[in-house]
N, CA, C and O atoms as a DFTB+ gen file, in Angstrom:
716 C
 N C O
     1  1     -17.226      -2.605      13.659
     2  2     -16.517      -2.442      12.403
     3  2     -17.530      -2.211      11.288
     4  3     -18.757      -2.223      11.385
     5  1     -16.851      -2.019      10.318
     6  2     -18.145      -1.556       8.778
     7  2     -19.184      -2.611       9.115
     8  3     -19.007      -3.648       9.754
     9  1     -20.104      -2.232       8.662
    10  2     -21.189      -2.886       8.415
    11  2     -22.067      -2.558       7.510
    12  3     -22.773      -3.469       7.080
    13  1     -22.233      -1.376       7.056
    14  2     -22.839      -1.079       5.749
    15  2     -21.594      -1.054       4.089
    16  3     -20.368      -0.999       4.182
    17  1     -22.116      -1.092       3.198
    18  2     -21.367      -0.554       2.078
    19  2     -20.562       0.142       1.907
    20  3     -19.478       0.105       1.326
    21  1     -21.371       1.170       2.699
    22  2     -21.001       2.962       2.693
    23  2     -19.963       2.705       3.748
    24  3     -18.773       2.932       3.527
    25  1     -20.299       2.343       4.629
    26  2     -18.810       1.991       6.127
    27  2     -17.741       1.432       5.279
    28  3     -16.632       1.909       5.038
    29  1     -18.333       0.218       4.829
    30  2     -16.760      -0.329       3.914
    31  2     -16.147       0.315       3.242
    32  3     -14.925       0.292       3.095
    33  1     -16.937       0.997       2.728
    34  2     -15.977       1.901       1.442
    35  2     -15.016       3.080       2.346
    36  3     -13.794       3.232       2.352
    37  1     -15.723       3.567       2.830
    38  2     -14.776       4.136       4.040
    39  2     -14.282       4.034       4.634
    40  3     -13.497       4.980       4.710
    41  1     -14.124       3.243       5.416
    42  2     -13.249       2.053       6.156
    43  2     -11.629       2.142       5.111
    44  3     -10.550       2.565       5.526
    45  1     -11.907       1.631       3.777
    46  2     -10.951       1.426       2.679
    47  2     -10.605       2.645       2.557
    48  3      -9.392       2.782       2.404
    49  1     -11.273       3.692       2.567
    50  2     -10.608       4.616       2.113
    51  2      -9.473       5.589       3.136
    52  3      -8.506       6.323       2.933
    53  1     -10.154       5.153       4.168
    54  2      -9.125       5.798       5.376
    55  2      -8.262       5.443       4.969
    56  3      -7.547       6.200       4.312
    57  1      -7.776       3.526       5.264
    58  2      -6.958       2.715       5.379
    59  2      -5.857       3.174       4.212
    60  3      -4.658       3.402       4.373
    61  1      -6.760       3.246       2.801
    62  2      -5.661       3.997       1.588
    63  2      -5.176       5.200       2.061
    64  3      -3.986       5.248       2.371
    65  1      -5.593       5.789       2.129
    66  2      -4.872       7.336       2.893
    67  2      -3.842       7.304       3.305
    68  3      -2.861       7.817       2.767
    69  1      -3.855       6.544       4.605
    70  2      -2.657       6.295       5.246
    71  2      -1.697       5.442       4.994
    72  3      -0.568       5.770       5.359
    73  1      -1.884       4.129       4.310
    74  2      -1.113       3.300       3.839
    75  2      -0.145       3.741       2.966
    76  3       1.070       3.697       3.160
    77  1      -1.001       4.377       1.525
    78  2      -0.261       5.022       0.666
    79  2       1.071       6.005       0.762
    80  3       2.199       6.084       0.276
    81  1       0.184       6.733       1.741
    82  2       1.665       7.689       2.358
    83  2       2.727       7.160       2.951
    84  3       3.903       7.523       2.910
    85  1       2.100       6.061       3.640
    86  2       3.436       5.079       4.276
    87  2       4.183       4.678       3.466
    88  3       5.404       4.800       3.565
    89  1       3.625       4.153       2.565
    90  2       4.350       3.385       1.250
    91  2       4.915       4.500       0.424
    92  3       6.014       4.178      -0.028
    93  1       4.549       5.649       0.090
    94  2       5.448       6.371      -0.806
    95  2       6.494       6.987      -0.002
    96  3       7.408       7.526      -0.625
    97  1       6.528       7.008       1.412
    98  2       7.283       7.680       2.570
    99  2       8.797       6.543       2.502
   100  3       9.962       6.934       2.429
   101  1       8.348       5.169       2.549
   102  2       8.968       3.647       2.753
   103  2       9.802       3.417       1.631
   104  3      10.908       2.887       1.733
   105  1       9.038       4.008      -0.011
   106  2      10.179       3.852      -1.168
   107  2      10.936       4.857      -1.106
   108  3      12.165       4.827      -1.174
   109  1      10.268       5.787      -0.975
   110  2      11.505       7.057      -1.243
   111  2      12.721       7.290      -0.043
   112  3      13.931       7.305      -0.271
   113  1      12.173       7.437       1.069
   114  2      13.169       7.286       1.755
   115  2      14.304       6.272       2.318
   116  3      15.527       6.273       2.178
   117  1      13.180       5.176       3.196
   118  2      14.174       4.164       3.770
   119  2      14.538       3.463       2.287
   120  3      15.712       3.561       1.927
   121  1      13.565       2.737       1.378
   122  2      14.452       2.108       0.369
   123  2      15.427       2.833      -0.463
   124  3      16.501       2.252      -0.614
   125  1      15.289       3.950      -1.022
   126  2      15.901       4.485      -2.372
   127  2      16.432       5.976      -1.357
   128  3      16.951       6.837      -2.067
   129  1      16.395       6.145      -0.650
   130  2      16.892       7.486      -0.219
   131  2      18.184       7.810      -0.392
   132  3      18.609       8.934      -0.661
   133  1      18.895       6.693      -0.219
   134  2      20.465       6.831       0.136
   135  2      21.038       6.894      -1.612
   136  3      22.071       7.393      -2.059
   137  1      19.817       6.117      -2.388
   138  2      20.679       6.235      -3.745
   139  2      20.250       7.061      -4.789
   140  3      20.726       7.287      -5.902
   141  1      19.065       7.544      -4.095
   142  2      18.883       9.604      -5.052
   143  2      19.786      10.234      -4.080
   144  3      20.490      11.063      -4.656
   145  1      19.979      10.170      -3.089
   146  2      21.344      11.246      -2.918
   147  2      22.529      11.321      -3.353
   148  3      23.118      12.297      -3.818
   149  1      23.013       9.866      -3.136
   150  2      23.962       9.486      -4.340
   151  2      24.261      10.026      -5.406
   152  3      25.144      10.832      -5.701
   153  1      23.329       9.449      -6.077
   154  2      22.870      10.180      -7.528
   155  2      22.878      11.849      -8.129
   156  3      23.444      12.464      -9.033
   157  1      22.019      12.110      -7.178
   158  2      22.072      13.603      -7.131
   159  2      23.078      14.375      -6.538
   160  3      23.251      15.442      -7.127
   161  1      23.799      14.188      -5.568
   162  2      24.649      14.431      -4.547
   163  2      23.553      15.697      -3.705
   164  3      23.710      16.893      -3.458
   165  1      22.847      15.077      -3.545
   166  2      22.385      16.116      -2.286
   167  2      22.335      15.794      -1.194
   168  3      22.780      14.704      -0.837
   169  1      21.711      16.758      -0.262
   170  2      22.246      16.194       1.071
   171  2      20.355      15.889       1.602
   172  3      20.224      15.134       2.566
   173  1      19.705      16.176       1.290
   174  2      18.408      15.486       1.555
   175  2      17.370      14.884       0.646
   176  3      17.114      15.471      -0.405
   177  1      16.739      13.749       0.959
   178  2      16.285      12.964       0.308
   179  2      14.849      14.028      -1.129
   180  3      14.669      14.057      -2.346
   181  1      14.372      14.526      -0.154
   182  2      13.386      15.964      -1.029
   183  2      14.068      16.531      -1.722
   184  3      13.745      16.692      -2.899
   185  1      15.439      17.103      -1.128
   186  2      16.508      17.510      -2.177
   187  2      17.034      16.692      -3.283
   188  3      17.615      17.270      -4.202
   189  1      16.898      15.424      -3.298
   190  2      17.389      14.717      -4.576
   191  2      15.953      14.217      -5.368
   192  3      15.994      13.361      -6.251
   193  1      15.065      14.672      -5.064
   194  2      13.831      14.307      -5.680
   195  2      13.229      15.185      -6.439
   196  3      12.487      14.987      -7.401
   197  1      13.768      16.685      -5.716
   198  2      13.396      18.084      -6.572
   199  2      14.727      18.046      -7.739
   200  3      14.537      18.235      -8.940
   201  1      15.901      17.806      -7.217
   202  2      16.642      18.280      -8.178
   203  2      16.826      17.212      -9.670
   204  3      17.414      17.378     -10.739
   205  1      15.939      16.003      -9.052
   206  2      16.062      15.240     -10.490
   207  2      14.328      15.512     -11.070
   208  3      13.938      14.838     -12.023
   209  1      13.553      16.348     -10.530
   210  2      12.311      17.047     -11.435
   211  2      11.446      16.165     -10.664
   212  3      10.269      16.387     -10.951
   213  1      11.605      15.132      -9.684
   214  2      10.246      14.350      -8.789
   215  2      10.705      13.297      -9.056
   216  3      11.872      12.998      -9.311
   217  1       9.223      12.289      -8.982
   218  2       9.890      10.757      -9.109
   219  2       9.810       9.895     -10.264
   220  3       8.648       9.846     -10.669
   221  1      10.603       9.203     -10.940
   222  2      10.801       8.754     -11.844
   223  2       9.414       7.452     -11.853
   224  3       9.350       6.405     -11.208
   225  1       8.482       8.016     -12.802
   226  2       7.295       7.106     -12.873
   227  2       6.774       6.952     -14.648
   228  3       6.695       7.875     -15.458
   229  1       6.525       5.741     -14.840
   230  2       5.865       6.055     -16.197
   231  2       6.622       6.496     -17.510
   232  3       6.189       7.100     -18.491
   233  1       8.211       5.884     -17.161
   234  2       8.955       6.890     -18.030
   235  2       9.587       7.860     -17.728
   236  3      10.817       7.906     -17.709
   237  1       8.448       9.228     -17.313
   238  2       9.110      10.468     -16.779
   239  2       9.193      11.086     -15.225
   240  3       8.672      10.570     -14.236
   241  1       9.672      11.841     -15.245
   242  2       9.494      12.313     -13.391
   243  2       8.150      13.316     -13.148
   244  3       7.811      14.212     -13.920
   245  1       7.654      13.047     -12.230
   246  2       6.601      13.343     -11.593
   247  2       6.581      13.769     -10.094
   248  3       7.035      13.082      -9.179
   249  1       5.953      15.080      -9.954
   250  2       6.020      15.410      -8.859
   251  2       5.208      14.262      -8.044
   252  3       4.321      13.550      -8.514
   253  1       5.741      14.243      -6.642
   254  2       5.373      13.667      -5.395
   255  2       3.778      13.690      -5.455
   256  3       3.307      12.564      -5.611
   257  1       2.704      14.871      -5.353
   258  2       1.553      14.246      -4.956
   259  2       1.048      13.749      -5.958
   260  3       0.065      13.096      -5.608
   261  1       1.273      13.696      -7.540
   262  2       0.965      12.805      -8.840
   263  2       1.242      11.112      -8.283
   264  3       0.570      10.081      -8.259
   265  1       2.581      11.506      -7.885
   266  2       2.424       9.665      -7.676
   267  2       1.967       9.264      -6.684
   268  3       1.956       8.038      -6.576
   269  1       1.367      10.122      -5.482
   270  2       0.710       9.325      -4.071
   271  2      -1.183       9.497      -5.099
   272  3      -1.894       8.501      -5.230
   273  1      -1.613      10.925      -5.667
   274  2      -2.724      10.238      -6.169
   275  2      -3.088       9.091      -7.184
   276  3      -4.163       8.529      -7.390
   277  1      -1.761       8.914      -7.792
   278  2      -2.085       7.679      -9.007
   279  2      -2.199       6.175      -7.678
   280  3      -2.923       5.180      -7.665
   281  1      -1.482       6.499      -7.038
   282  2      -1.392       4.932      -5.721
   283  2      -2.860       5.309      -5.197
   284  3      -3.643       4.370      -5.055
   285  1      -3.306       6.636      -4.890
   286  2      -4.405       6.195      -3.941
   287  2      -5.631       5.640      -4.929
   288  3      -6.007       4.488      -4.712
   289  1      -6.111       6.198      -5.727
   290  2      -6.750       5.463      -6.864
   291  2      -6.577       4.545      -7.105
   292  3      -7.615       3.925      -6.870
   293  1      -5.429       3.543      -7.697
   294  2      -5.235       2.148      -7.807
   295  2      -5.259       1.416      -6.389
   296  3      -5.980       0.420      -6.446
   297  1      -4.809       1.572      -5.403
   298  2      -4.977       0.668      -4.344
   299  2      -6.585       1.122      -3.772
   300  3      -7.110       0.230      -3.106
   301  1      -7.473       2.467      -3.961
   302  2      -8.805       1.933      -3.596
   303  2      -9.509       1.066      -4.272
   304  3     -10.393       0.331      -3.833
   305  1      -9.172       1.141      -5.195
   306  2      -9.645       0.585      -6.739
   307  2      -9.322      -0.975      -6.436
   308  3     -10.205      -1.829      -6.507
   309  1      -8.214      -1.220      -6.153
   310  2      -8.077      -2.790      -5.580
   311  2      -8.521      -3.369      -4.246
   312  3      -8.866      -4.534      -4.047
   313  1      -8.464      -2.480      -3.454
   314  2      -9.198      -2.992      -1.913
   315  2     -10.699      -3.173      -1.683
   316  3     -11.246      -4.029      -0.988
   317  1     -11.348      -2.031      -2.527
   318  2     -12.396      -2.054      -2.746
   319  2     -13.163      -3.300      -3.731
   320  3     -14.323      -3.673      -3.553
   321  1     -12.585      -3.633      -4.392
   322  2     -12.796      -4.708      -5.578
   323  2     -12.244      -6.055      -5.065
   324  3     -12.821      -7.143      -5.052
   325  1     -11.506      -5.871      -4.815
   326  2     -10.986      -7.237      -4.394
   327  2     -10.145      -7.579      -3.077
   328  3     -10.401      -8.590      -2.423
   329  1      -9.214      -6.763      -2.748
   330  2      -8.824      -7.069      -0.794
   331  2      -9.969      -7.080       0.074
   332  3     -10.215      -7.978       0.879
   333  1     -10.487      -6.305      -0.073
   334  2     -11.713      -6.231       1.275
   335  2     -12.623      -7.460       0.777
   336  3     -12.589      -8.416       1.551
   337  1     -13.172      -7.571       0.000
   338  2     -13.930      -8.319      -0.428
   339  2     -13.326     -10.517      -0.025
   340  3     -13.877     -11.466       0.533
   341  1     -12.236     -10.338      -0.598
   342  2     -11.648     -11.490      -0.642
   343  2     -11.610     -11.764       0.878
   344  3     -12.266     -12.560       1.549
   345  1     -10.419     -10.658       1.314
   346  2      -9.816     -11.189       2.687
   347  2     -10.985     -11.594       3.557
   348  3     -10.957     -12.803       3.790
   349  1     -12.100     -10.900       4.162
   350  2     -13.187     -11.752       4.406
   351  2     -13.495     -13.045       3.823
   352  3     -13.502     -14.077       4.495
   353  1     -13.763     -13.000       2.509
   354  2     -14.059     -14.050       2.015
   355  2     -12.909     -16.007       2.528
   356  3     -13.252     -17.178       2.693
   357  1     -11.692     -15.311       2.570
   358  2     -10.991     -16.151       3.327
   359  2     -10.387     -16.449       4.757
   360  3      -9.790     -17.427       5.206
   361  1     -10.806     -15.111       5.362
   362  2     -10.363     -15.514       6.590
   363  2     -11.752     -16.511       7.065
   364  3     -11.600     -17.540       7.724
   365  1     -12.950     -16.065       6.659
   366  2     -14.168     -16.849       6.950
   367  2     -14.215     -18.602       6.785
   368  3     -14.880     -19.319       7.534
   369  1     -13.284     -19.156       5.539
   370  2     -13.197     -19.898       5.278
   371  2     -12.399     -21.226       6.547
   372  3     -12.477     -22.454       6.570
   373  1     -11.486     -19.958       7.701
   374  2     -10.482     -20.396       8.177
   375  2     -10.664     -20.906       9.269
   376  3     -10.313     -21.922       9.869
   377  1     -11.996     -18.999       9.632
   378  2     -12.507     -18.774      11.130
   379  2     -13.817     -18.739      11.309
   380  3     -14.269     -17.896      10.533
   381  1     -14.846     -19.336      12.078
   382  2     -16.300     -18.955      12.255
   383  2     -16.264     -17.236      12.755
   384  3     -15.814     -16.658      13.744
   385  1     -16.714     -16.963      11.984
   386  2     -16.594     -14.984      12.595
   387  2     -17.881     -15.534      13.931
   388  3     -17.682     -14.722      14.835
   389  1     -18.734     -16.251      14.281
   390  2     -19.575     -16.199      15.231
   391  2     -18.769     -17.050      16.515
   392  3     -19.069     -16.850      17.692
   393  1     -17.872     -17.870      16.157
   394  2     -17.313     -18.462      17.581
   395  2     -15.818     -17.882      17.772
   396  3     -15.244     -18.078      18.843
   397  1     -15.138     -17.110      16.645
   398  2     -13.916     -16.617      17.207
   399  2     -14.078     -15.696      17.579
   400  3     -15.103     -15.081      17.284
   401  1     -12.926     -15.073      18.578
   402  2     -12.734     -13.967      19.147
   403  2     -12.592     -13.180      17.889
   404  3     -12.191     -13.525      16.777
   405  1     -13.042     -11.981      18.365
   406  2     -12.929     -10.978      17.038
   407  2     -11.596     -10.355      17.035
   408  3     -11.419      -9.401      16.277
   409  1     -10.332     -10.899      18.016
   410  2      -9.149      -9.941      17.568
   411  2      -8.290     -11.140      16.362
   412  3      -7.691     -11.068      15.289
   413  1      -8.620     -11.989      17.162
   414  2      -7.868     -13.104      16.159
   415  2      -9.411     -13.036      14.792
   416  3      -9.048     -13.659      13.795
   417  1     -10.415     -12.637      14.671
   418  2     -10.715     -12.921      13.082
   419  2     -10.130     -11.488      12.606
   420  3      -9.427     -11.396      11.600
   421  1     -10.456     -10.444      13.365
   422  2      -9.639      -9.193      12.478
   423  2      -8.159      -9.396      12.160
   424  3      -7.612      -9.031      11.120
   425  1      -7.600     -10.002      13.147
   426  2      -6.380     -10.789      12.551
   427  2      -6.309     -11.224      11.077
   428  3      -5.844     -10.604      10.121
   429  1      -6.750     -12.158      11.114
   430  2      -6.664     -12.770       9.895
   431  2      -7.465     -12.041       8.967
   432  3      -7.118     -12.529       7.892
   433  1      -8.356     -11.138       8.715
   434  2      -8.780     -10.561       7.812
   435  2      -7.309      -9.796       7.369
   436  3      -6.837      -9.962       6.244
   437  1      -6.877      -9.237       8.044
   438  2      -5.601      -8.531       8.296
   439  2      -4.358      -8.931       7.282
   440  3      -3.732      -8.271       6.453
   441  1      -4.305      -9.873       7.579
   442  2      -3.395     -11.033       7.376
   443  2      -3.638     -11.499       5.708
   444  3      -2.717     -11.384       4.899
   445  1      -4.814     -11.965       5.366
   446  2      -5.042     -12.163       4.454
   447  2      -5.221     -10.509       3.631
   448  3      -4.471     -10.264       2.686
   449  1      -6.039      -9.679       3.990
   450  2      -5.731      -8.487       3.122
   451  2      -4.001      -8.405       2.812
   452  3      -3.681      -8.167       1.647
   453  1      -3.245      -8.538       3.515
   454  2      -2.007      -8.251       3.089
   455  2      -1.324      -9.092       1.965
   456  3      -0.549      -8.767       1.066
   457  1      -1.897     -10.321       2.336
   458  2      -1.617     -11.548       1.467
   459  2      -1.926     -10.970       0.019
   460  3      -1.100     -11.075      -0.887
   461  1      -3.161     -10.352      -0.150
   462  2      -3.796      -9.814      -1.614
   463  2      -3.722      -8.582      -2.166
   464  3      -3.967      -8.383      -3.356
   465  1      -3.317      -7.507      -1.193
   466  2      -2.859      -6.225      -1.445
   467  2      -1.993      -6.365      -2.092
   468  3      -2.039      -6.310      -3.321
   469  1      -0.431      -6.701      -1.041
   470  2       0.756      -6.249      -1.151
   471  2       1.333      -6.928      -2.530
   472  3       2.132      -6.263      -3.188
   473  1       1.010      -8.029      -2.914
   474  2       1.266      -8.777      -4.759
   475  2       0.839      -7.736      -5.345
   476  3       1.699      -7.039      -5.883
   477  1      -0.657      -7.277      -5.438
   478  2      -1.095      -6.767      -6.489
   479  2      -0.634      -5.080      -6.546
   480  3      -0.712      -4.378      -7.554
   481  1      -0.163      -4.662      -5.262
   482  2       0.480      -3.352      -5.755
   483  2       1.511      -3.596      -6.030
   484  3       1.931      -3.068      -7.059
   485  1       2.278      -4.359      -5.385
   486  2       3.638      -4.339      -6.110
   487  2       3.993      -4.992      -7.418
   488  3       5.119      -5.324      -7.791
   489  1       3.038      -5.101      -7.948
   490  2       2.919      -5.321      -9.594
   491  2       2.779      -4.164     -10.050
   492  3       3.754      -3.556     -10.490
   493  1       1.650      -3.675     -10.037
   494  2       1.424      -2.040     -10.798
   495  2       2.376      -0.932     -10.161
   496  3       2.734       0.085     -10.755
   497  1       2.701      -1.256      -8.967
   498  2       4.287      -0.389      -8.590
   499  2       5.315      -1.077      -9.405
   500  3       5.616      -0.094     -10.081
   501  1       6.115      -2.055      -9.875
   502  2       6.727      -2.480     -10.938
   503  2       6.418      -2.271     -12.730
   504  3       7.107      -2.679     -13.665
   505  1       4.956      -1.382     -12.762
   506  2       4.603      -1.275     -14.140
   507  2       5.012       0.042     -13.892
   508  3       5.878       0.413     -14.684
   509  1       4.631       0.989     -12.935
   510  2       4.790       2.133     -12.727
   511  2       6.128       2.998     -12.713
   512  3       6.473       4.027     -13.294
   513  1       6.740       2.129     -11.790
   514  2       8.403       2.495     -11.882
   515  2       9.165       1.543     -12.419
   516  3      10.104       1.106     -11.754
   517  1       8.951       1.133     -13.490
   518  2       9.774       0.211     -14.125
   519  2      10.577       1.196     -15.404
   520  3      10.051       2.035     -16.135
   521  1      12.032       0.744     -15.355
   522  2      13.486       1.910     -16.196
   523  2      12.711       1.567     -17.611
   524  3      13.289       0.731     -18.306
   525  1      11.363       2.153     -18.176
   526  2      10.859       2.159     -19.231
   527  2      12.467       2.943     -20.186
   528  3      12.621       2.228     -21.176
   529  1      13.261       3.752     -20.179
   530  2      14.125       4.155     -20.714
   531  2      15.512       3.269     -20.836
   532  3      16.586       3.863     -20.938
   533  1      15.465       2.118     -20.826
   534  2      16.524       0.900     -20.908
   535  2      15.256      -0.260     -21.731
   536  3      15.558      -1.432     -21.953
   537  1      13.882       0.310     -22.095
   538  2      13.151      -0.186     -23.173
   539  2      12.482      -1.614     -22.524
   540  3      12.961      -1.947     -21.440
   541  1      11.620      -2.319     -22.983
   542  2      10.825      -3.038     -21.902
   543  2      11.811      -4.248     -22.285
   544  3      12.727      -4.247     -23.108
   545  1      11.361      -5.278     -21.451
   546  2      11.470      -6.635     -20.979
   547  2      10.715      -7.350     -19.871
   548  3      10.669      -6.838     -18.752
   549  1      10.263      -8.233     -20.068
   550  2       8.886      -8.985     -19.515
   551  2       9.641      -9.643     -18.100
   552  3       9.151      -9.670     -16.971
   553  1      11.095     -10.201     -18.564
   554  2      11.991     -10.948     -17.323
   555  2      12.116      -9.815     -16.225
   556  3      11.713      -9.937     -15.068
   557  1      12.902      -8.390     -16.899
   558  2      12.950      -7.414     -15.670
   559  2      11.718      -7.072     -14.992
   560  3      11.834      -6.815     -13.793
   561  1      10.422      -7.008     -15.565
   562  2       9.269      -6.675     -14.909
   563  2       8.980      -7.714     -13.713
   564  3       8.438      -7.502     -12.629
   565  1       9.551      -8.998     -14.289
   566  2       9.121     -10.096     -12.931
   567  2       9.708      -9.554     -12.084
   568  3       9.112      -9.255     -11.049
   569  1      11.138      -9.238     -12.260
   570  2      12.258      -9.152     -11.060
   571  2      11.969      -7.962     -10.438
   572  3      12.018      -7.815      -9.217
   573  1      11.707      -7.209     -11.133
   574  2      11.190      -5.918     -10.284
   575  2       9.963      -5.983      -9.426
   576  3       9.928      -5.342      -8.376
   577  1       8.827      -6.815      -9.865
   578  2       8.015      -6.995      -9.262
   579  2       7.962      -8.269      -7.934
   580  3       7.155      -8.257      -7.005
   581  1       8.974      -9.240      -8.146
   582  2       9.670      -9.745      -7.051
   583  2      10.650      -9.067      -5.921
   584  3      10.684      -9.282      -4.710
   585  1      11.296      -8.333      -6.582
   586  2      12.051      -7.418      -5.404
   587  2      11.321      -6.768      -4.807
   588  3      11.399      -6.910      -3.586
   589  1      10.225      -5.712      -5.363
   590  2       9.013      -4.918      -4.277
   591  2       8.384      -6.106      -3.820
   592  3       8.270      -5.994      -2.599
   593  1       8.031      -6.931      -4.114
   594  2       6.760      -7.723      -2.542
   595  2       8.138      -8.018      -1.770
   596  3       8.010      -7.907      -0.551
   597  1       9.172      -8.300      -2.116
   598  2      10.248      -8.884      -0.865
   599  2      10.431      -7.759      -0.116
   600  3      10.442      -7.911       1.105
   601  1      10.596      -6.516      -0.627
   602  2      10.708      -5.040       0.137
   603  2       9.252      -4.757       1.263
   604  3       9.391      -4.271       2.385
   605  1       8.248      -5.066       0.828
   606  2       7.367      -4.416       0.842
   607  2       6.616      -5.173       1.728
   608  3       6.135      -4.581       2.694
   609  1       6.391      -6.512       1.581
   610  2       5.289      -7.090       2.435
   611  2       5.593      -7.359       3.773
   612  3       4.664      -7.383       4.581
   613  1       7.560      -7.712       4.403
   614  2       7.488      -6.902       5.731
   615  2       6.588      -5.961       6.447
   616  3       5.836      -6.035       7.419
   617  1       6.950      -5.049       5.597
   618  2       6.680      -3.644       5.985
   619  2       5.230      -3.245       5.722
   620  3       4.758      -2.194       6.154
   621  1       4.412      -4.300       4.856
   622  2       2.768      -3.968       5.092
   623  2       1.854      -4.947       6.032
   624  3       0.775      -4.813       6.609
   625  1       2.872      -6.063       5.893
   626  2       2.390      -6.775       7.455
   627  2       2.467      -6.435       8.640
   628  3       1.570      -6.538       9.476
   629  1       3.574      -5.992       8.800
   630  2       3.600      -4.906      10.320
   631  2       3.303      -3.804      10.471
   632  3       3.205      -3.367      11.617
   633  1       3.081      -3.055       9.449
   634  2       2.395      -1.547       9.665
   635  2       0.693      -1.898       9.200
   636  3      -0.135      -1.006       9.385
   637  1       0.450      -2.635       8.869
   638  2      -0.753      -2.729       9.347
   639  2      -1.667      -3.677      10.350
   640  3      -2.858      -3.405      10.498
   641  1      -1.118      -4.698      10.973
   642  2      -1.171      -5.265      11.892
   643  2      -1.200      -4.429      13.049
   644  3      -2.234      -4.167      13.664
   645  1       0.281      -3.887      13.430
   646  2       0.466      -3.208      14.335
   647  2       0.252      -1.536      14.630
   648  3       0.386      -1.067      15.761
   649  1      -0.120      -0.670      13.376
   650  2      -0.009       0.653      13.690
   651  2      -1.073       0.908      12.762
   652  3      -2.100       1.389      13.242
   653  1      -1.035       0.684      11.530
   654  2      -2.759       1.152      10.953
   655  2      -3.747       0.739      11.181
   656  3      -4.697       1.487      11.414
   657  1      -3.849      -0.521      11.191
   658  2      -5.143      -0.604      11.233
   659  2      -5.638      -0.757      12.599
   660  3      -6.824      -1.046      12.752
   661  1      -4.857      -0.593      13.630
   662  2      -5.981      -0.185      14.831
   663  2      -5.765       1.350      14.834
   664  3      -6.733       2.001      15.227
   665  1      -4.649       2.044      14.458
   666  2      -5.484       3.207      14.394
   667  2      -6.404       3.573      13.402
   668  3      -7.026       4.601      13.670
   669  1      -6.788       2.812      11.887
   670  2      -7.732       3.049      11.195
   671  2      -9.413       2.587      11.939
   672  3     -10.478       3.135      11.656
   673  1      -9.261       1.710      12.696
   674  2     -10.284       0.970      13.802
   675  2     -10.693       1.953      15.076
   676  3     -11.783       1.851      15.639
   677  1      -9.606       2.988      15.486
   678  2     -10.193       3.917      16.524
   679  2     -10.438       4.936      15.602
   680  3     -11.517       5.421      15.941
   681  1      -9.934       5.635      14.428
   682  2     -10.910       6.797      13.311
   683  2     -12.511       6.457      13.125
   684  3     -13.402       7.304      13.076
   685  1     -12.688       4.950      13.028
   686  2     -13.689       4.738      12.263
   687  2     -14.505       4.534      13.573
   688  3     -15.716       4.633      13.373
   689  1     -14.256       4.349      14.492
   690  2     -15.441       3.875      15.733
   691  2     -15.806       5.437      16.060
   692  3     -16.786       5.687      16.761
   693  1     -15.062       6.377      15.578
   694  2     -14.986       7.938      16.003
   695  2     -16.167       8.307      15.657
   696  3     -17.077       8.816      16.311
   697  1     -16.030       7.821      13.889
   698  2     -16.867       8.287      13.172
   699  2     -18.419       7.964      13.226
   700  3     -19.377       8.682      12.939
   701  1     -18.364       6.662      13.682
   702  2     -19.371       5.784      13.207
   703  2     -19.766       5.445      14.724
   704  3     -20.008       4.239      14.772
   705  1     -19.880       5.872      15.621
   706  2     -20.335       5.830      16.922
   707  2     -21.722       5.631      17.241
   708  3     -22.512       6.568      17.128
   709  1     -21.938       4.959      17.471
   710  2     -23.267       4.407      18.061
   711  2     -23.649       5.569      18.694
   712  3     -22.770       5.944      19.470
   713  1     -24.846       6.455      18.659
   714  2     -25.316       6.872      19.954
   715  2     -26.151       6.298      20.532
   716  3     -26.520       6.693      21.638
């Protein structure tokens, strides 16, 4: 696994890549899909996203890859700074990385990255898509930002437990191969 700087940072940055897309794939469709069609009356989810001008961010609508690059920037920006950094910092606290098995400490690195990710995006995803046009309130920002981690941290505990990050773990052994 990383072992230099330069590995970590890359490491993170795969991991954003793919996460992000999961996550903008996860709001738009399975959560909100059924109610931009609604809304729009269209019959596909892209179709109710073009016909209301993209996605409602910041106030205004924004095309699709505006809001996966504003996520990939803020979540490297946080993994890099503080998930990667931390979640080591606590799974170490939990596990000797020299006497545990390394699936159960990547576990819990795992585990704990999610613990520190998934709050802190789904805060700035609640600043981001918050109905700025019904004018602010500090109470709706909680609730909004309580409803995404309840949405969300399912779905980043098991997609990265189970499907990213060992496939982010066979990219990076690709890359970074011993000869």
């Amino acid at each position: 696994m990383p072992t230099t700087n330069f590995q970590r940072k890359i490491y993170a940055l795969i991991t954003v890549i793919i996460t992000v897309h999961a996550f903008v794939f996860y709001s738009l469709y399975v959560i909100n899909g059924n109610t931009l069609m609604q809304l729009t009356k269209a019959s596909s989810v892209i179709g109710a996203i073009n016909s209301q001008g993209g996605v409602y961010a910041f106030g205004t609508y924004l095309p699709i890859w505006a809001i996966i690059i504003v996520e990939l920037i803020l979540a490297y920006l946080l993994a890099i700074f503080m998930g990667s950094p931390l979640s080591f910092k606590l799974a170490s606290k939990v596990f000797d990385i020299k006497k545990t098995n390394p699936v159960i400490f990547q576990t819990a690195i795992i585990c704990a990255t999610v613990g520190l990710m998934c709050p802190a995006m789904s805060f700035l995803a609640a600043i981001i898509y918050y109905p700025y046009y019904a004018g602010f309130n500090i109470i709706t920002l909680l609730a909004e930002f309580l409803k995404l981690v309840c949405f969300n941290f399912p779905f980043a505990f098991f997609s990265q437990l189970f499907f990213i990050q060992p496939f982010v773990r066979t990219i990076f052994k690709k890359l970074f191969k011993k000869s």
